[in-house]
VMD Tcl script that draws the C-alpha trace (Angstrom):
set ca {
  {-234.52 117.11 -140.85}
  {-232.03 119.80 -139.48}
  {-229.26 121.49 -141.73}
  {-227.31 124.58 -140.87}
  {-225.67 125.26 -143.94}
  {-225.37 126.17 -147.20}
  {-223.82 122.63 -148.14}
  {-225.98 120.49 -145.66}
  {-229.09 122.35 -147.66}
  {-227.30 120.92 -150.85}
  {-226.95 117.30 -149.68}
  {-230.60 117.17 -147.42}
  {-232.19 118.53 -150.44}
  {-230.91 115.22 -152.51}
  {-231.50 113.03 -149.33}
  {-234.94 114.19 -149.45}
  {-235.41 113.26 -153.41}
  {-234.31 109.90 -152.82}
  {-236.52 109.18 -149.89}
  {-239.64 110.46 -151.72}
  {-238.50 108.19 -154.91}
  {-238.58 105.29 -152.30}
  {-241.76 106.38 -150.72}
  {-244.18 109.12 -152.11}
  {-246.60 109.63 -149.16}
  {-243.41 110.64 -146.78}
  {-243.61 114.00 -145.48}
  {-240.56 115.88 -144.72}
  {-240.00 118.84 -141.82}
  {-237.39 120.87 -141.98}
  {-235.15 123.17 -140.93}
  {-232.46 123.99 -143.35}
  {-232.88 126.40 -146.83}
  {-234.32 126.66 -150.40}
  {-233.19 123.44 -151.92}
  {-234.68 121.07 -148.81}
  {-237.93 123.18 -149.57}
  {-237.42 122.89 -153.09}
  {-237.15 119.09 -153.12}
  {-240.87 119.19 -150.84}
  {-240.54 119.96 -147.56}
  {-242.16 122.22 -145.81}
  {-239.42 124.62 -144.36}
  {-239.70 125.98 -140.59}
  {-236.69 127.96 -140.03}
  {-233.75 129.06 -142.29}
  {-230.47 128.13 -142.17}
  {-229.20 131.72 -142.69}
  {-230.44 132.46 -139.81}
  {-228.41 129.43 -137.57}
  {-225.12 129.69 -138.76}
  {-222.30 131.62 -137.00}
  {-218.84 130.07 -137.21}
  {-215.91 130.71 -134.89}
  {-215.05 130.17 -131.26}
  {-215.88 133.90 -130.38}
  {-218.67 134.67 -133.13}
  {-220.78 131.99 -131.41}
  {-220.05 133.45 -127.84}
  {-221.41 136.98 -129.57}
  {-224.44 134.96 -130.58}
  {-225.45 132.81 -127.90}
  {-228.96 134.15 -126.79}
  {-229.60 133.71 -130.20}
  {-228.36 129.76 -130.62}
  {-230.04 129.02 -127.39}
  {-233.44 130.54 -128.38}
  {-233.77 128.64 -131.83}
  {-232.86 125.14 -130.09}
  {-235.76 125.90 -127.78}
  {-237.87 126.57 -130.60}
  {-236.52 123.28 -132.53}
  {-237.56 121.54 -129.80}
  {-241.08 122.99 -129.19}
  {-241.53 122.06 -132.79}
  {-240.08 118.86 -132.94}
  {-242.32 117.98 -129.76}
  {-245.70 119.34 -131.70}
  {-244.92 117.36 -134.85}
  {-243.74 114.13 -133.43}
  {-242.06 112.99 -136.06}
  {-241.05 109.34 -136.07}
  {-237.38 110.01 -136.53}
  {-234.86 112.62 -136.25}
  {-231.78 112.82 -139.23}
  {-229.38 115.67 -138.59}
  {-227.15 117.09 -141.28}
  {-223.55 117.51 -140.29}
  {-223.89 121.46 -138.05}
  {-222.42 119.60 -134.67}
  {-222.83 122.49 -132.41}
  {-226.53 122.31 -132.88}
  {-227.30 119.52 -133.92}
  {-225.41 117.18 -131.11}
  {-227.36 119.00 -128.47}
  {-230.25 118.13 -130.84}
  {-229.55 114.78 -130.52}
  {-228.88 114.24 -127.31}
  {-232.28 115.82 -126.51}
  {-234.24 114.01 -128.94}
  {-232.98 110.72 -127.50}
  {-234.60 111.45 -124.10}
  {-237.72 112.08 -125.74}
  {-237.46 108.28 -127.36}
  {-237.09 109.65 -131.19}
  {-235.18 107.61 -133.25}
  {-232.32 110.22 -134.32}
  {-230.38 109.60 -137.77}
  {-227.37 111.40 -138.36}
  {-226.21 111.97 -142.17}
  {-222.91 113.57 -142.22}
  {-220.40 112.68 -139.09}
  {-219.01 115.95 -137.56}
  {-215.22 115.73 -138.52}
  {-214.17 114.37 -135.01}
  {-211.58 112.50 -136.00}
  {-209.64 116.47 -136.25}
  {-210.87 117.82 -133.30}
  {-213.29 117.12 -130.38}
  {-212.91 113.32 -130.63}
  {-214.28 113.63 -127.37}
  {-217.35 113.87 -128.46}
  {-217.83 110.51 -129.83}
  {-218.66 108.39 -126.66}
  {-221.65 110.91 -126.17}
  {-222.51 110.72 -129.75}
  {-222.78 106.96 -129.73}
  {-225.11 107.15 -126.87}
  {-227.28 109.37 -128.88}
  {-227.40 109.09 -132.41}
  {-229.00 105.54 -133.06}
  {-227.94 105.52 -136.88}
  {-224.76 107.35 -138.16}
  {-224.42 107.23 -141.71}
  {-220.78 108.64 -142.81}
  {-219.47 110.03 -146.69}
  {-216.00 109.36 -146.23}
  {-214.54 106.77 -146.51}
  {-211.49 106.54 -143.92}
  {-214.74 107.37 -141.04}
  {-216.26 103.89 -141.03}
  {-213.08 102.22 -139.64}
  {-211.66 105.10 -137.61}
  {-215.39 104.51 -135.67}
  {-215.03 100.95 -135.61}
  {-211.71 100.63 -134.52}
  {-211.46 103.34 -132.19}
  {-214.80 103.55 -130.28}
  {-216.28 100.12 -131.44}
  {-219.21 101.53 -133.29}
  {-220.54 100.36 -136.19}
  {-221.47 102.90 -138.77}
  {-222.75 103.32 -142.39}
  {-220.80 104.39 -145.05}
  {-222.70 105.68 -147.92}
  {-220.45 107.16 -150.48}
  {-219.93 110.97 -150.97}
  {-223.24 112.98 -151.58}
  {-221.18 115.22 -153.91}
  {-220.19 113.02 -156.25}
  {-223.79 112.43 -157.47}
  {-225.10 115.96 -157.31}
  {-222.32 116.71 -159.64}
  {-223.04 114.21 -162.05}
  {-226.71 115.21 -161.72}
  {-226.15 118.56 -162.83}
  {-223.45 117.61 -165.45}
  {-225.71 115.46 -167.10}
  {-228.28 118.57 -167.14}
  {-227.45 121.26 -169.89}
  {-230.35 123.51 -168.58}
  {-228.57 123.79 -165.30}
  {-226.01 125.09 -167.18}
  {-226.75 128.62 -168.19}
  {-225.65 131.64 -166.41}
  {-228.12 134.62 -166.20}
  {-228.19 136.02 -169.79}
  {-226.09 139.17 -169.28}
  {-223.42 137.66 -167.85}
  {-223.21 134.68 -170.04}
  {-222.76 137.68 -173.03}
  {-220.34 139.51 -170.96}
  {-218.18 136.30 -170.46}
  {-218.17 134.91 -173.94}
  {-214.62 134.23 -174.78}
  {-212.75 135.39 -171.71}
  {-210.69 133.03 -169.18}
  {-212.41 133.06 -165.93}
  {-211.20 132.94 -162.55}
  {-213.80 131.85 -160.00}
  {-214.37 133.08 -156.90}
  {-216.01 131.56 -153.92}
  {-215.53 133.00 -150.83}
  {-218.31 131.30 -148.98}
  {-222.15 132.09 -147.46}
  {-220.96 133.40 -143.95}
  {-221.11 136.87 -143.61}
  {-217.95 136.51 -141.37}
  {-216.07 134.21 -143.58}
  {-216.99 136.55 -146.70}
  {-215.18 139.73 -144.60}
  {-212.06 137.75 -143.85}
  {-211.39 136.61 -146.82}
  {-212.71 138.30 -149.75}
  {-211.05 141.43 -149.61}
  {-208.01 140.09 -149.85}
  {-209.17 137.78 -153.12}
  {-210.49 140.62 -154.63}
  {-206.72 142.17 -155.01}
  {-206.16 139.25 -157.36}
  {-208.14 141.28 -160.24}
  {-205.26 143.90 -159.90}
  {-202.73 141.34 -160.70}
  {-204.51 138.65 -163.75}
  {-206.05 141.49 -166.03}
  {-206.44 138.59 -168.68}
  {-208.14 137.19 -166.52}
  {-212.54 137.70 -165.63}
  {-213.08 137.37 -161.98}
  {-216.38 136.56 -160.99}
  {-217.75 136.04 -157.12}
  {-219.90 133.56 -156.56}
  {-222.57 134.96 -154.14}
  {-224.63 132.63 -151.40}
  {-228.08 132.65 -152.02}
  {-228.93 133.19 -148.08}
  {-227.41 136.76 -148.42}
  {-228.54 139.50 -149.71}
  {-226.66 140.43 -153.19}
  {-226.30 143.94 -150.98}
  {-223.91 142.57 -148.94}
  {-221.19 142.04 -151.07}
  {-221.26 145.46 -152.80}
  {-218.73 147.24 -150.37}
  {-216.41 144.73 -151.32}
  {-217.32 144.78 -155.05}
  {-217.49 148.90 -155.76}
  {-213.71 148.75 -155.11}
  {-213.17 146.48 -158.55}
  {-215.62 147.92 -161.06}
  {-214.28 144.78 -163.81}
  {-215.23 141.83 -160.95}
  {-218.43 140.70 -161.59}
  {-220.74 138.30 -159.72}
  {-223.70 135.76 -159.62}
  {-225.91 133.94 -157.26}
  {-226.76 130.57 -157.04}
  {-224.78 129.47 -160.04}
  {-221.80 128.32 -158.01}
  {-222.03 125.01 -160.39}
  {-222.54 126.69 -163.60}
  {-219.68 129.18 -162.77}
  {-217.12 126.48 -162.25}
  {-218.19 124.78 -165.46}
  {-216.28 127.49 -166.93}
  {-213.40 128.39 -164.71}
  {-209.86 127.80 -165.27}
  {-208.85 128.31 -161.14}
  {-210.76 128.96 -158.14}
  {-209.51 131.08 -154.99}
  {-212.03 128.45 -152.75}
  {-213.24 129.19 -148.83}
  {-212.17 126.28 -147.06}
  {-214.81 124.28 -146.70}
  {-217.24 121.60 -149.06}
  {-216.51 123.69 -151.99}
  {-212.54 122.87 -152.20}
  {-214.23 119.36 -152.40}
  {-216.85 120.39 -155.40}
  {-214.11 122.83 -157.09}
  {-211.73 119.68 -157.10}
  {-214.75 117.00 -158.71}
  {-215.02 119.92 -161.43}
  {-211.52 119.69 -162.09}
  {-210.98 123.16 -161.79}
  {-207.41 124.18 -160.03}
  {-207.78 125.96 -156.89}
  {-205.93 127.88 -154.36}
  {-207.65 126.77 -150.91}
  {-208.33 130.22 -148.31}
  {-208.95 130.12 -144.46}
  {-208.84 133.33 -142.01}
  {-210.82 133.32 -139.29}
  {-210.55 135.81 -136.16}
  {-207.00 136.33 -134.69}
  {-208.83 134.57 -131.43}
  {-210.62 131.66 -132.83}
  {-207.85 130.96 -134.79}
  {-205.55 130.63 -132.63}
  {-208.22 128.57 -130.80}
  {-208.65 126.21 -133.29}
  {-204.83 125.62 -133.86}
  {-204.37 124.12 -130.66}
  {-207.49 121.87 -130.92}
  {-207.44 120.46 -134.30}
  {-205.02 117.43 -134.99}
  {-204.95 117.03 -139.00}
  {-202.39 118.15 -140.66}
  {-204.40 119.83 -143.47}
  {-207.98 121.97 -144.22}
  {-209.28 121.12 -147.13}
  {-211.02 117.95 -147.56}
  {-209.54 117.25 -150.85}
  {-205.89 117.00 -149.15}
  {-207.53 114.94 -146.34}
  {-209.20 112.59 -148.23}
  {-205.61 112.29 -150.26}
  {-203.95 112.14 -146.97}
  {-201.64 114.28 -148.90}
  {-201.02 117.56 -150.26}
  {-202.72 117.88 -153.85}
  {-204.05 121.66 -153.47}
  {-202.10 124.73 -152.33}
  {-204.01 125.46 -148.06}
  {-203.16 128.78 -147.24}
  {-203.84 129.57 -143.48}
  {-204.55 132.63 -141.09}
  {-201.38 134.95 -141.75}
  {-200.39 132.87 -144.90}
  {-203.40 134.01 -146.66}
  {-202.39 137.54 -148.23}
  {-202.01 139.08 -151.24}
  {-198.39 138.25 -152.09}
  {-198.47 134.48 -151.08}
  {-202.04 134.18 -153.01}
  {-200.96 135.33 -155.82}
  {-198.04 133.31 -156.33}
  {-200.17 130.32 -155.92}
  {-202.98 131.73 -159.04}
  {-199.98 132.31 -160.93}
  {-198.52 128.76 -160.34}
  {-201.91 127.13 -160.97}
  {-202.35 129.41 -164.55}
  {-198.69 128.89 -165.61}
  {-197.61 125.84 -164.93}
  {-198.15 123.26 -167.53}
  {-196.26 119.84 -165.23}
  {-198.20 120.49 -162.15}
  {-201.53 120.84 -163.81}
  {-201.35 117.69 -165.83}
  {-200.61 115.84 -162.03}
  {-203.35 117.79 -160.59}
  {-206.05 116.81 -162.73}
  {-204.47 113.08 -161.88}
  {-204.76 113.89 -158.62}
  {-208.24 114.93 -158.82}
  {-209.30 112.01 -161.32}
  {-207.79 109.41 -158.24}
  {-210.19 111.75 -155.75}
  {-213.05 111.11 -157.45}
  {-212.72 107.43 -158.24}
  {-212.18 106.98 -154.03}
  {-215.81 109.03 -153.54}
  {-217.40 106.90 -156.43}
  {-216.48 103.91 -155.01}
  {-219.84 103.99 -152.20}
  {-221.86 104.64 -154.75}
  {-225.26 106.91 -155.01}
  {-224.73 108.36 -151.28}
  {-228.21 110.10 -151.17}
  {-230.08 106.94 -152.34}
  {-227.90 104.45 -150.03}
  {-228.19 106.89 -147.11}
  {-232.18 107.06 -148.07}
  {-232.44 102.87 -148.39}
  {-230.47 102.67 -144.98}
  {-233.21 105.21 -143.38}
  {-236.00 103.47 -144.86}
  {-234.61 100.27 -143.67}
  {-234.05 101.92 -140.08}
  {-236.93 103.43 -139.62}
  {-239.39 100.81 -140.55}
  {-237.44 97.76 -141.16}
  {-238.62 97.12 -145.03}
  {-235.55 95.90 -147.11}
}
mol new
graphics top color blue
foreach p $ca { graphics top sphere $p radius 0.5 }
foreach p [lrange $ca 0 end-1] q [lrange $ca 1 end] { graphics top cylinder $p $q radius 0.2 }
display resetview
């Protein structure tokens, strides 16, 4: 099981639970992060050490994405597993894919890359490759079928039942001891400005100036667990009353009244915790500029996407600065109209991702099924 992220961590690490409740003896590979290994399986390679994002950041880093596919491979080819399921990551884990196929292992992939805004391309390739594609939103299955004639599985949205799971746990609740103290009885504003290091340095510095502008208002960051808590204090020293916490994204918005949210899966979890959020992108001046000639959709977050409509405020590249972001926090804190249609926005959301279901246990019974042909 491959997963280059932060989130595809998150939703192989519930995959993996709900395979091992449907078969105990199954042993799991993988390379991904803490929660895959967490959930039993024996972790090869991280994923902090796989993920670069941009068009240029990945030129810089080349030698290195080249040398860990060779080494997926080698240890693919030692294990011999008997099938393949890639998590979402397309840039590594298509040419995954298309390897693995010539080596005759069944390949399973959880998570579609988000074709359908850019690189549809890609798809006749991917359909030679990828035996099983199971997809989490619902608008993929027919944009497959009626497009490229390829039958896929829709499984719900993994999300949707990770977020009940930890709802419905009050121990998962708690923030580290000292900062649940330091918090008591102050309005928070959450922070989450992703677990790149070059997403982080785009964007955070410019969310940080918020703090100068909501002093009722707590700021906290939440911090990726991949990265050292070192990394962030440049950014930090500058704002002595910020504080932070790592790997208590959930509990922290729990408790939030807004978020200032990386594009990205976490607009989608900030929204399913009802929590009002400003949506940030800013990527380099080059890969920007890149990306806005490649990708068709008229929107970045996947909350407005899935709405196939504007429901939270996207700003974008230039847009994103300190003026412009904090006229959307103040709109989100302070007014009353367009919060109440929010969280009726976000209520309509997350009956559409509910709708498929348990998406890591119907995306484990569809592998089972796959893979060995029991019902």
């Amino acid at each position: 099981m491959i997963a280059g992220e932060a989130s595809g961590d998150l939703h192989g690490s519930n995959l993996i639970r709900a395979m091992h409740s449907l078969d105990e003896a199954l042993e799991v590979r993988c390379w991904g992060g803490d929660k895959m290994q967490a959930a039993g399986a024996t972790l090869v390679k991280h994923y902090r050490d796989l993920a670069f994002m941009g068009f240029v950041e990945v030129v810089m880093h080349l030698r290195t994405i080249f040398k860990n596919l060779d080494d997926c491979k080698a240890d693919i080819l030692s294990y011999q597993p008997d099938a393949l399921i890639l998590i979402d990551y397309p840039g590594f884990n298509l040419r995954m894919a298309k390897w693995a196929k010539t080596q005759g292992i069944k390949v399973i992939y959880y998570i579609s890359p988000q074709v359908w805004a850019w690189k549809e391309s890609r798809v006749p390739a991917m359909k030679k490759s990828i035996d099983k594609m199971l997809v989490i939103l619902p608008f993929e299955k027919p944009y497959f079928k009626n497009k490229f004639n390829w039958e896929v599985d829709y499984v719900g949205h993994p999300l949707v039942g990770a977020i009940k799971a930890f709802k419905n746990n009050p121990a998962s609740h708690s923030l580290p001891e000292n900062l649940e103290s330091a918090l008591e009885g102050k309005k928070i504003i959450a922070v989450l400005p992703g677990s790149r290091k070059q997403e982080i340095a785009k964007k955070l510095p410019i969310m940080l100036k918020m703090a100068q502008h909501f002093a009722d208002y707590q700021f906290v960051v939440a911090q990726a667990p991949s990265l050292d808590p070192g990394y962030y204090e440049p950014f930090l020293s500058p704002y002595p009353n910020v504080m932070a916490v790592t790997g208590k994204t959930y509990a922290l918005l729990m408790r939030a009244k807004a978020a200032l949210v990386t594009s990205g899966t976490a607009t989608l979890e900030t929204a399913l915790f009802k929590v009002p959020e400003v949506v940030c992108y800013k990527g380099s001046a080059i890969s920007y500029q890149i990306a806005r000639r490649l990708i068709k959709v008229k929107f970045i977050s996947l909350v407005n996407l899935i709405m196939d409509r504007l429901i939270v405020r996207e700003l974008i590249q230039d847009d994103l600065n300190e003026q412009n972001l904090k006229t959307a926090l103040k709109s989100l804190l302070e007014d009353p109209a367009a919060s109440v249609q929010l969280q009726k926005d976000y209520k309509d959301l997350e009956d559409i991702l509910s709708a498929g279901g348990d998406a890591s246990l119907n995306a484990a019974r569809a592998i089972r099924q796959f893979t060995s042909h029991k019902p």
